[in-house]
Structure formats: structure tokens, C-alpha cells
mmCIF file as Biopython writes it, N, C-alpha, C and O atoms, coordinates in Angstrom:
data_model
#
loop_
_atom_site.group_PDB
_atom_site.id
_atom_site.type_symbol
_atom_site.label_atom_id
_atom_site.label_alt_id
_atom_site.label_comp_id
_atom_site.label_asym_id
_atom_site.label_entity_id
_atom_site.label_seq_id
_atom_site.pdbx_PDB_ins_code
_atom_site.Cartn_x
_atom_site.Cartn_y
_atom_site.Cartn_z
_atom_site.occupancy
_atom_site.B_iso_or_equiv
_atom_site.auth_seq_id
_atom_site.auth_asym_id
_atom_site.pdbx_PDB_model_num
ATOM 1   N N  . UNK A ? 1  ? -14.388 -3.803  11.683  1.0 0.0 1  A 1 
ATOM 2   C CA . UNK A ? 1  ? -13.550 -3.562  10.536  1.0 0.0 1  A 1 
ATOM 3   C C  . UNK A ? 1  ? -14.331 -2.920  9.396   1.0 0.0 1  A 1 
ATOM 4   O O  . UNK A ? 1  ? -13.714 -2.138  8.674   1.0 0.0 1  A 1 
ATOM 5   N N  . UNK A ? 2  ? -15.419 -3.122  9.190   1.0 0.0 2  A 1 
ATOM 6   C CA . UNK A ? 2  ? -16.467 -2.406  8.030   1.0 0.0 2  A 1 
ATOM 7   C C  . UNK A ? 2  ? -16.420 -1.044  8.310   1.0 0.0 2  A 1 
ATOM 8   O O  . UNK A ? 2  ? -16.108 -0.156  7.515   1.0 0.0 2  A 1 
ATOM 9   N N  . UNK A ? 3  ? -16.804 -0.895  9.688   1.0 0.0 3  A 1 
ATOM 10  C CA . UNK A ? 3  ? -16.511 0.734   9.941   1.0 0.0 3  A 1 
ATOM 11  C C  . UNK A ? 3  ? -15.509 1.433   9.960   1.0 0.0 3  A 1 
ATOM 12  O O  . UNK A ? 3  ? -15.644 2.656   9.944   1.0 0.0 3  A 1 
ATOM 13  N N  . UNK A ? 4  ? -13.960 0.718   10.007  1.0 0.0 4  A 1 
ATOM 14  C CA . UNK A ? 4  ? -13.084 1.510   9.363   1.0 0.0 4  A 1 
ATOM 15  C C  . UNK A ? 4  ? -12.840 1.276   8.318   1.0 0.0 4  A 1 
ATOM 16  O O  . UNK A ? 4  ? -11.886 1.919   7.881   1.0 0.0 4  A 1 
ATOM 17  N N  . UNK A ? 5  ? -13.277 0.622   7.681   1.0 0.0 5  A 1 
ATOM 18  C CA . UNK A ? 5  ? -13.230 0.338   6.523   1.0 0.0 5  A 1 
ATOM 19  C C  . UNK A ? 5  ? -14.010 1.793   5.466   1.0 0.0 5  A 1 
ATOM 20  O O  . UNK A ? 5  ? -13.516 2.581   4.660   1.0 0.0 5  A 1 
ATOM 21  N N  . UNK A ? 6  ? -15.148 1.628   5.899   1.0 0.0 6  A 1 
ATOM 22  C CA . UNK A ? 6  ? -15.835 2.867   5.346   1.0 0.0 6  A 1 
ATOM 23  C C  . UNK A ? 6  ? -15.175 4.448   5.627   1.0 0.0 6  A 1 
ATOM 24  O O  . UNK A ? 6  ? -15.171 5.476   4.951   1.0 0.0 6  A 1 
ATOM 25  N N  . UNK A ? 7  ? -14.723 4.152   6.736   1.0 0.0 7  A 1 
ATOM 26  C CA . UNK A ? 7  ? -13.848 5.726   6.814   1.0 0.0 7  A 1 
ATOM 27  C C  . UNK A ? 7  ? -12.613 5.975   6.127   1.0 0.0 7  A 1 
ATOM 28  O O  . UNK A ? 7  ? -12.175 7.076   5.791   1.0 0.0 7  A 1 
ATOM 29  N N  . UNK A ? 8  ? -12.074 4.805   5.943   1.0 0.0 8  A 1 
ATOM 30  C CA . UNK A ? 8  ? -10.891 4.955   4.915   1.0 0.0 8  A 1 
ATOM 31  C C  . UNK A ? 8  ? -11.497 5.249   3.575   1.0 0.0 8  A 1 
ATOM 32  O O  . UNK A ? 8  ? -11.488 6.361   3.048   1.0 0.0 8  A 1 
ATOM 33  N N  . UNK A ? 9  ? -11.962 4.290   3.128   1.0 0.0 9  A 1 
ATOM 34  C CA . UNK A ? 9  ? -12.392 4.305   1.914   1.0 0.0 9  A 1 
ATOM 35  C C  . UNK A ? 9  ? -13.304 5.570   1.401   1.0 0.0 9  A 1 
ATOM 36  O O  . UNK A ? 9  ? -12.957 6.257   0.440   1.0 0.0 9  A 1 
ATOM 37  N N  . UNK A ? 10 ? -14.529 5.807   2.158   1.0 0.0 10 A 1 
ATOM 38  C CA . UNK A ? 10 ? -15.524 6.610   1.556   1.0 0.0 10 A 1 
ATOM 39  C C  . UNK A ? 10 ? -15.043 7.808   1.968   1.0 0.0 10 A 1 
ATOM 40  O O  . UNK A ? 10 ? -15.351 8.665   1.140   1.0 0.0 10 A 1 
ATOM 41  N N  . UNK A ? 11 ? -14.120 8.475   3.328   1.0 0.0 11 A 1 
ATOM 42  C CA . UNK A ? 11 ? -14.169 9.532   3.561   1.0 0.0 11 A 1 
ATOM 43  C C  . UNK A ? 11 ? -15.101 10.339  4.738   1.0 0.0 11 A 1 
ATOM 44  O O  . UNK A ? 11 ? -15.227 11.490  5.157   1.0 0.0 11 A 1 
ATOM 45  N N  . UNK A ? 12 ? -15.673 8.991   4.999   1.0 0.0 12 A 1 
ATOM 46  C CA . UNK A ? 12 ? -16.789 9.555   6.366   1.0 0.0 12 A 1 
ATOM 47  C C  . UNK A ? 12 ? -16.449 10.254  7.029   1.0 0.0 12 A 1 
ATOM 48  O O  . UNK A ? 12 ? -17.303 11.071  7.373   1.0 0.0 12 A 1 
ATOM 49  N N  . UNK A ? 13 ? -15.272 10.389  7.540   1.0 0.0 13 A 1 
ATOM 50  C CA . UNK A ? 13 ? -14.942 11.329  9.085   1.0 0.0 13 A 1 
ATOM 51  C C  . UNK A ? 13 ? -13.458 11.547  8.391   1.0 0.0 13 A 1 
ATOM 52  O O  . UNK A ? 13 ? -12.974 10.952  7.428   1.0 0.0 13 A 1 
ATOM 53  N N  . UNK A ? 14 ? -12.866 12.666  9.253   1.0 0.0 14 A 1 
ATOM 54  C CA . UNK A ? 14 ? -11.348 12.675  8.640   1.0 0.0 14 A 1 
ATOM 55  C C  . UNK A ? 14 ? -10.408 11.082  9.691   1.0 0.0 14 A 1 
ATOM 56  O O  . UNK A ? 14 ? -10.408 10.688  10.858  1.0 0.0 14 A 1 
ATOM 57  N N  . UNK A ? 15 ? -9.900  10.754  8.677   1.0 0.0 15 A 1 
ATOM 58  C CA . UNK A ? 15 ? -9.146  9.702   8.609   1.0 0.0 15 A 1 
ATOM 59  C C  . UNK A ? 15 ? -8.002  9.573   10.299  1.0 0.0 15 A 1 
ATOM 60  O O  . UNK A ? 15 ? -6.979  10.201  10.026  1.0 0.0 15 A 1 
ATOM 61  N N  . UNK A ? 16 ? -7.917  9.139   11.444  1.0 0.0 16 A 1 
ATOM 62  C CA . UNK A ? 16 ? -7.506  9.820   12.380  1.0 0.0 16 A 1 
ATOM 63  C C  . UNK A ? 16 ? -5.986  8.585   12.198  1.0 0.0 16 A 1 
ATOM 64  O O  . UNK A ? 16 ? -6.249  7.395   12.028  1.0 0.0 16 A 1 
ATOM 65  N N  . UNK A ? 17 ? -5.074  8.868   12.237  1.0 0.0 17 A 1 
ATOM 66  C CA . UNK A ? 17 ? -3.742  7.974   11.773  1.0 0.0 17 A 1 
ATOM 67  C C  . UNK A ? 17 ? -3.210  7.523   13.130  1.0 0.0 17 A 1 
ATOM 68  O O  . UNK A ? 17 ? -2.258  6.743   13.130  1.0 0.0 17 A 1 
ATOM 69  N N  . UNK A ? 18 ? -3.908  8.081   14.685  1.0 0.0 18 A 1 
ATOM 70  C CA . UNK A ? 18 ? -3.381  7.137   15.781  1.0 0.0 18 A 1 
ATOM 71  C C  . UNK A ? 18 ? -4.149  5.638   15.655  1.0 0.0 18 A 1 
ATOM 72  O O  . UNK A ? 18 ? -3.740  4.524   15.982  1.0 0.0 18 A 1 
ATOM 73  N N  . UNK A ? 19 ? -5.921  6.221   14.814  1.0 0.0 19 A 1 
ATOM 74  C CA . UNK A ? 19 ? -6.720  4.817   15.063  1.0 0.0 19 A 1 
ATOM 75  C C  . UNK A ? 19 ? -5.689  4.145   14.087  1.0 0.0 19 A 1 
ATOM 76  O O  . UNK A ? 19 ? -5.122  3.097   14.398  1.0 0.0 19 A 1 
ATOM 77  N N  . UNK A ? 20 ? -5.484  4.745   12.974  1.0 0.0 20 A 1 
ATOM 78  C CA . UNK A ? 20 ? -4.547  3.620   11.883  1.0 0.0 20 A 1 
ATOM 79  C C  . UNK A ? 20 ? -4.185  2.588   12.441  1.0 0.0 20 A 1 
ATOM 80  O O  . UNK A ? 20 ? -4.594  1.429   12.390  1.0 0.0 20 A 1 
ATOM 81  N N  . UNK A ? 21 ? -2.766  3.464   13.401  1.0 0.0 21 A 1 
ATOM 82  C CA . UNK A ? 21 ? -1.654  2.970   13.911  1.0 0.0 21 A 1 
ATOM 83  C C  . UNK A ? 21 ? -2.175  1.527   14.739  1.0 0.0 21 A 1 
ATOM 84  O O  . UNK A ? 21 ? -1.868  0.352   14.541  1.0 0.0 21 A 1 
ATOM 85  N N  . UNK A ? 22 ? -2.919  2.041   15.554  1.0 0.0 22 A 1 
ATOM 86  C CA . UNK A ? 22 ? -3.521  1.098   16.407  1.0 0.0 22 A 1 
ATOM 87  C C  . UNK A ? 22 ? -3.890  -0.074  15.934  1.0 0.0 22 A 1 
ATOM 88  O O  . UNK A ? 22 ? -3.560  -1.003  16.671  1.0 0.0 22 A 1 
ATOM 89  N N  . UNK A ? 23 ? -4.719  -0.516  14.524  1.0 0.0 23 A 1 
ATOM 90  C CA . UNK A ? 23 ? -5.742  -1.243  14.280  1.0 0.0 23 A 1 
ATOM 91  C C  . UNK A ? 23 ? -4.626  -2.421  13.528  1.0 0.0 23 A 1 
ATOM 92  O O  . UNK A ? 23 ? -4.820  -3.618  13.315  1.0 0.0 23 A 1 
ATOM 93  N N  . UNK A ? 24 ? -3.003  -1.284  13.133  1.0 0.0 24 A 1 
ATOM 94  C CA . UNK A ? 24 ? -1.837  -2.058  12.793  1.0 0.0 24 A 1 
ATOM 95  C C  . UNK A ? 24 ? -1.402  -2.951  13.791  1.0 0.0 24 A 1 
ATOM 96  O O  . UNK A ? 24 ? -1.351  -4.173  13.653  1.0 0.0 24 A 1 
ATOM 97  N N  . UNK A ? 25 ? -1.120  -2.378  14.702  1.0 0.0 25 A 1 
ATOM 98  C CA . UNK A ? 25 ? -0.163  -2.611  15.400  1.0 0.0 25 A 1 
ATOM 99  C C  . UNK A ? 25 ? -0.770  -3.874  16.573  1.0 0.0 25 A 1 
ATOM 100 O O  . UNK A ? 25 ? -0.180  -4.818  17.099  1.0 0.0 25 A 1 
ATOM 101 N N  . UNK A ? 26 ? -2.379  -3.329  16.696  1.0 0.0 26 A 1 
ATOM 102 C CA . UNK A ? 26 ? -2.533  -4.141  17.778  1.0 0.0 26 A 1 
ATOM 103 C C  . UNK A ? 26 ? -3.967  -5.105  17.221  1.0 0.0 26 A 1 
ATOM 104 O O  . UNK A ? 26 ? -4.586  -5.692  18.109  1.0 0.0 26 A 1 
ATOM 105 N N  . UNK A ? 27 ? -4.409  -5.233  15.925  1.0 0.0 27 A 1 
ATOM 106 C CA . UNK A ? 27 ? -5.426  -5.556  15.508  1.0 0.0 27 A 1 
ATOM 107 C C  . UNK A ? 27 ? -5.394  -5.909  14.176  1.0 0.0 27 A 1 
ATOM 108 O O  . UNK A ? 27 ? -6.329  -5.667  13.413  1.0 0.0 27 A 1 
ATOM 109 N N  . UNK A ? 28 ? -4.189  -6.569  13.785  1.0 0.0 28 A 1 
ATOM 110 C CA . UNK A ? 28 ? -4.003  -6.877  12.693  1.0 0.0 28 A 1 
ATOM 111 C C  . UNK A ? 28 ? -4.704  -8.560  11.869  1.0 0.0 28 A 1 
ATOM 112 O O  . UNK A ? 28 ? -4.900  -9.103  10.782  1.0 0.0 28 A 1 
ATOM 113 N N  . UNK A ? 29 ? -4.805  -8.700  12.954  1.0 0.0 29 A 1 
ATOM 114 C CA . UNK A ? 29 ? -5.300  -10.316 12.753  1.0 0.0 29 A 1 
ATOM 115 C C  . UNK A ? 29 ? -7.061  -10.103 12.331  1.0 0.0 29 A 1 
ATOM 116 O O  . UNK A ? 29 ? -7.604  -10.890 11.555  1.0 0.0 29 A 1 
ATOM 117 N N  . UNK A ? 30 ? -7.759  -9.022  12.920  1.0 0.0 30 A 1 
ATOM 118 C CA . UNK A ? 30 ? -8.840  -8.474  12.350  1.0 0.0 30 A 1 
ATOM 119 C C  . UNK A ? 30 ? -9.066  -8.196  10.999  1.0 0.0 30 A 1 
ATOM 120 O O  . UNK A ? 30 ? -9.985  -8.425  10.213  1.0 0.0 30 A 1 
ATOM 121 N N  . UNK A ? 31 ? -7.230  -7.256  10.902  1.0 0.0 31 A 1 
ATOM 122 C CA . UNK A ? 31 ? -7.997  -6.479  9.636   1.0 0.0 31 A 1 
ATOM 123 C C  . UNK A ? 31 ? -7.658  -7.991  8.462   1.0 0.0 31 A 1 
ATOM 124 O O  . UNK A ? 31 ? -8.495  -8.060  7.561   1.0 0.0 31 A 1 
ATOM 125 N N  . UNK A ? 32 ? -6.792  -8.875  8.439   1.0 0.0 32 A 1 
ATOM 126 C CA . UNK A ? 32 ? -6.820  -9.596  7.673   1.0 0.0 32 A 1 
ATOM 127 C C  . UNK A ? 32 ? -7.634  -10.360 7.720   1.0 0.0 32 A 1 
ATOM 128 O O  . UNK A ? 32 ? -8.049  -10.260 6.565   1.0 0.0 32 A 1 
ATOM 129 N N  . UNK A ? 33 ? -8.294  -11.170 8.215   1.0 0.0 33 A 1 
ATOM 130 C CA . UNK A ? 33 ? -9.685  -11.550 8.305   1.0 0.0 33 A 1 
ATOM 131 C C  . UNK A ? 33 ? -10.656 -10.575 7.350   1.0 0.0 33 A 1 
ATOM 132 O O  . UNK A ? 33 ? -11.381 -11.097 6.503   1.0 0.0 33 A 1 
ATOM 133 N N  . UNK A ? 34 ? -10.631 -9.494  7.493   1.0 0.0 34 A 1 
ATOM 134 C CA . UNK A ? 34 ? -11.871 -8.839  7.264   1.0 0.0 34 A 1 
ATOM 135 C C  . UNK A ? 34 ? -11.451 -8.774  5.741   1.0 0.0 34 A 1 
ATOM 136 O O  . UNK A ? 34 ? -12.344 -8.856  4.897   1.0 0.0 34 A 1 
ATOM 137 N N  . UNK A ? 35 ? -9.911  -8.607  5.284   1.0 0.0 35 A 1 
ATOM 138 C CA . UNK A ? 35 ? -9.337  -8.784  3.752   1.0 0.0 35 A 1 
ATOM 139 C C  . UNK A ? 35 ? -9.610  -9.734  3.117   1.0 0.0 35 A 1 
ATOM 140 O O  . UNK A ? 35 ? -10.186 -9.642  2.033   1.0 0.0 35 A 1 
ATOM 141 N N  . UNK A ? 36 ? -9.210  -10.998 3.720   1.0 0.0 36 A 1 
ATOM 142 C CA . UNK A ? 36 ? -9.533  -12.543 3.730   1.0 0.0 36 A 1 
ATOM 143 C C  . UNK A ? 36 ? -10.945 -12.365 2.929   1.0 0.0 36 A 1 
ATOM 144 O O  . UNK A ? 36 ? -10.942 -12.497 1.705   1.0 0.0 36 A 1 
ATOM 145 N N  . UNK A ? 37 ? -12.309 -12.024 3.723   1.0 0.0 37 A 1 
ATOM 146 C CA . UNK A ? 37 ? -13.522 -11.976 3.716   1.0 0.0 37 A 1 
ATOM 147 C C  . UNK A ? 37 ? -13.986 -11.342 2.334   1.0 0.0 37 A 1 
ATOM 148 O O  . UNK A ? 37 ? -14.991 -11.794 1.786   1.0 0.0 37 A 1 
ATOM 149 N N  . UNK A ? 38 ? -13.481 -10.611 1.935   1.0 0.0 38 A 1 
ATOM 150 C CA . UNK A ? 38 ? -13.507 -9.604  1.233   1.0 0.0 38 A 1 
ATOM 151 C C  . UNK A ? 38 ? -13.447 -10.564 -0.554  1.0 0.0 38 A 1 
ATOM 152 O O  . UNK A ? 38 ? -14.353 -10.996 -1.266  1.0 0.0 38 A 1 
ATOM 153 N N  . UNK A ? 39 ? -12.149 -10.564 -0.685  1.0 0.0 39 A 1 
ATOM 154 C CA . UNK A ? 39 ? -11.278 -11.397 -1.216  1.0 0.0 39 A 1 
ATOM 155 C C  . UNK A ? 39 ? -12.152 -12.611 -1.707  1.0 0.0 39 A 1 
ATOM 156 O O  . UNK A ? 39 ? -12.063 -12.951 -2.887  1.0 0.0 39 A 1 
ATOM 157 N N  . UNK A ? 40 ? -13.164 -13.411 -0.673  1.0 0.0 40 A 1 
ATOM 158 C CA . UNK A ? 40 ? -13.519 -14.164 -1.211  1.0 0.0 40 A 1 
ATOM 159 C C  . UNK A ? 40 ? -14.552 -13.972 -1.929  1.0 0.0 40 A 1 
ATOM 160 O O  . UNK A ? 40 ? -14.607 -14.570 -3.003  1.0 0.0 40 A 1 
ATOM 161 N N  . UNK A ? 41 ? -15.522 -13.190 -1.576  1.0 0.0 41 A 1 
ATOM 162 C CA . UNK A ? 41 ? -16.751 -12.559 -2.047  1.0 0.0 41 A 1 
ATOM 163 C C  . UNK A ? 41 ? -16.169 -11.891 -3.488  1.0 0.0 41 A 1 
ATOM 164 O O  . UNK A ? 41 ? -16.977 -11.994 -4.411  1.0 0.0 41 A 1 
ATOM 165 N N  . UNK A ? 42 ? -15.292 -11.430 -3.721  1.0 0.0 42 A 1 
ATOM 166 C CA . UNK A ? 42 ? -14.655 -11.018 -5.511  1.0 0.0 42 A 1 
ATOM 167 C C  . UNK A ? 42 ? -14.841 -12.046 -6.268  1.0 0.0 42 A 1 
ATOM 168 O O  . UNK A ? 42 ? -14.705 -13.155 -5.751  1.0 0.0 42 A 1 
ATOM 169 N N  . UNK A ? 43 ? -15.109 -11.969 -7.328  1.0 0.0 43 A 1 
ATOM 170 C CA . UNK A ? 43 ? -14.490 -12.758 -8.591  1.0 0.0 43 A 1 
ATOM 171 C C  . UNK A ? 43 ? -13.338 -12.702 -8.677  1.0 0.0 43 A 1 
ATOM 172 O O  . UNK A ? 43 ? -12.591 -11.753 -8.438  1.0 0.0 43 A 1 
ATOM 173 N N  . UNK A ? 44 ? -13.093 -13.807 -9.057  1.0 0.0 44 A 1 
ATOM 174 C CA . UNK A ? 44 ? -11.093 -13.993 -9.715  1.0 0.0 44 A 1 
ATOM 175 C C  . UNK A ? 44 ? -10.993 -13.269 -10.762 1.0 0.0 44 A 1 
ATOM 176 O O  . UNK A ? 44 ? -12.023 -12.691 -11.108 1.0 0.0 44 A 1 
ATOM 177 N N  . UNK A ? 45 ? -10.039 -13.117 -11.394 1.0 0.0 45 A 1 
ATOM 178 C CA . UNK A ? 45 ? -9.874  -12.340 -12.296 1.0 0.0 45 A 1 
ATOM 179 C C  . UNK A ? 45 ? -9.783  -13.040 -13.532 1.0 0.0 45 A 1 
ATOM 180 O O  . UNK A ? 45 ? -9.840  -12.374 -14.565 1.0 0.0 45 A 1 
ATOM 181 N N  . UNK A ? 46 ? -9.592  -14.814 -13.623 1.0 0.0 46 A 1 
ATOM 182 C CA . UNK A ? 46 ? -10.034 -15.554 -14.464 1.0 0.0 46 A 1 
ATOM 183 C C  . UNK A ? 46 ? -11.150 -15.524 -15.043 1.0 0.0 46 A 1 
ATOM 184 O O  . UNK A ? 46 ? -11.396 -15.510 -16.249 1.0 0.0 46 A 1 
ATOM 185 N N  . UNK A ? 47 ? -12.358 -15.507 -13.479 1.0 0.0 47 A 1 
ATOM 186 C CA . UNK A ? 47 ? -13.807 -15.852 -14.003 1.0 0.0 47 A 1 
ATOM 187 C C  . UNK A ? 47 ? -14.096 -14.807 -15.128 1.0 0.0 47 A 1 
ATOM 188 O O  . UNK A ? 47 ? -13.524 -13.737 -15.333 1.0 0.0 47 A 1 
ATOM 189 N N  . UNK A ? 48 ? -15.085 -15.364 -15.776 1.0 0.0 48 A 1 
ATOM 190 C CA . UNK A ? 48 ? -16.072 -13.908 -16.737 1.0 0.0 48 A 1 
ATOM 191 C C  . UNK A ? 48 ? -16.713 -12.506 -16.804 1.0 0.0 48 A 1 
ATOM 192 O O  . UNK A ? 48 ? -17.256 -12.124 -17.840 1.0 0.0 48 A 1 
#
């Protein structure tokens, strides 16, 4: 998930919308995990 992560985000490679589809459709429990992960490592928007 980091590595598509980086291709979405930074632009590494052109963006290919079957992997999209795929990572939706059949790998979704990944990508939320990897959101999840993410999410926790932030500050709240309370903290300082």
C-alpha cells in the first residue's frame, strides 16, 4: 500500500486506473488498514 500510495500521491509513474480499480474492488481491506495506520501516526486536530 505505501507503493501505491506514493504513485498516487507523488506522481511516480502515470497513475494506471485498472490498478485503481483493482486495489478497490478486490483489496480494500488493505487500503483501509494502511488509512487506519496513517491516521494514527497524525496529530488530532485538537492537539497543539
Amino acid at each position: 500500500m505505501a507503493g501505491f500510495r506514493n504513485v498516487l500521491v507523488h506522481g511516480y509513474d502515470d497513475v494506471d486506473l485498472a490498478i485503481v480499480r483493482d486495489v478497490v474492488e478486490h483489496r480494500l481491506g488493505d487500503l483501509e488498514a494502511f488509512v487506519a495506520a496513517v491516521r494514527r501516526r497524525l496529530p488530532s486536530v485538537s492537539d497543539p
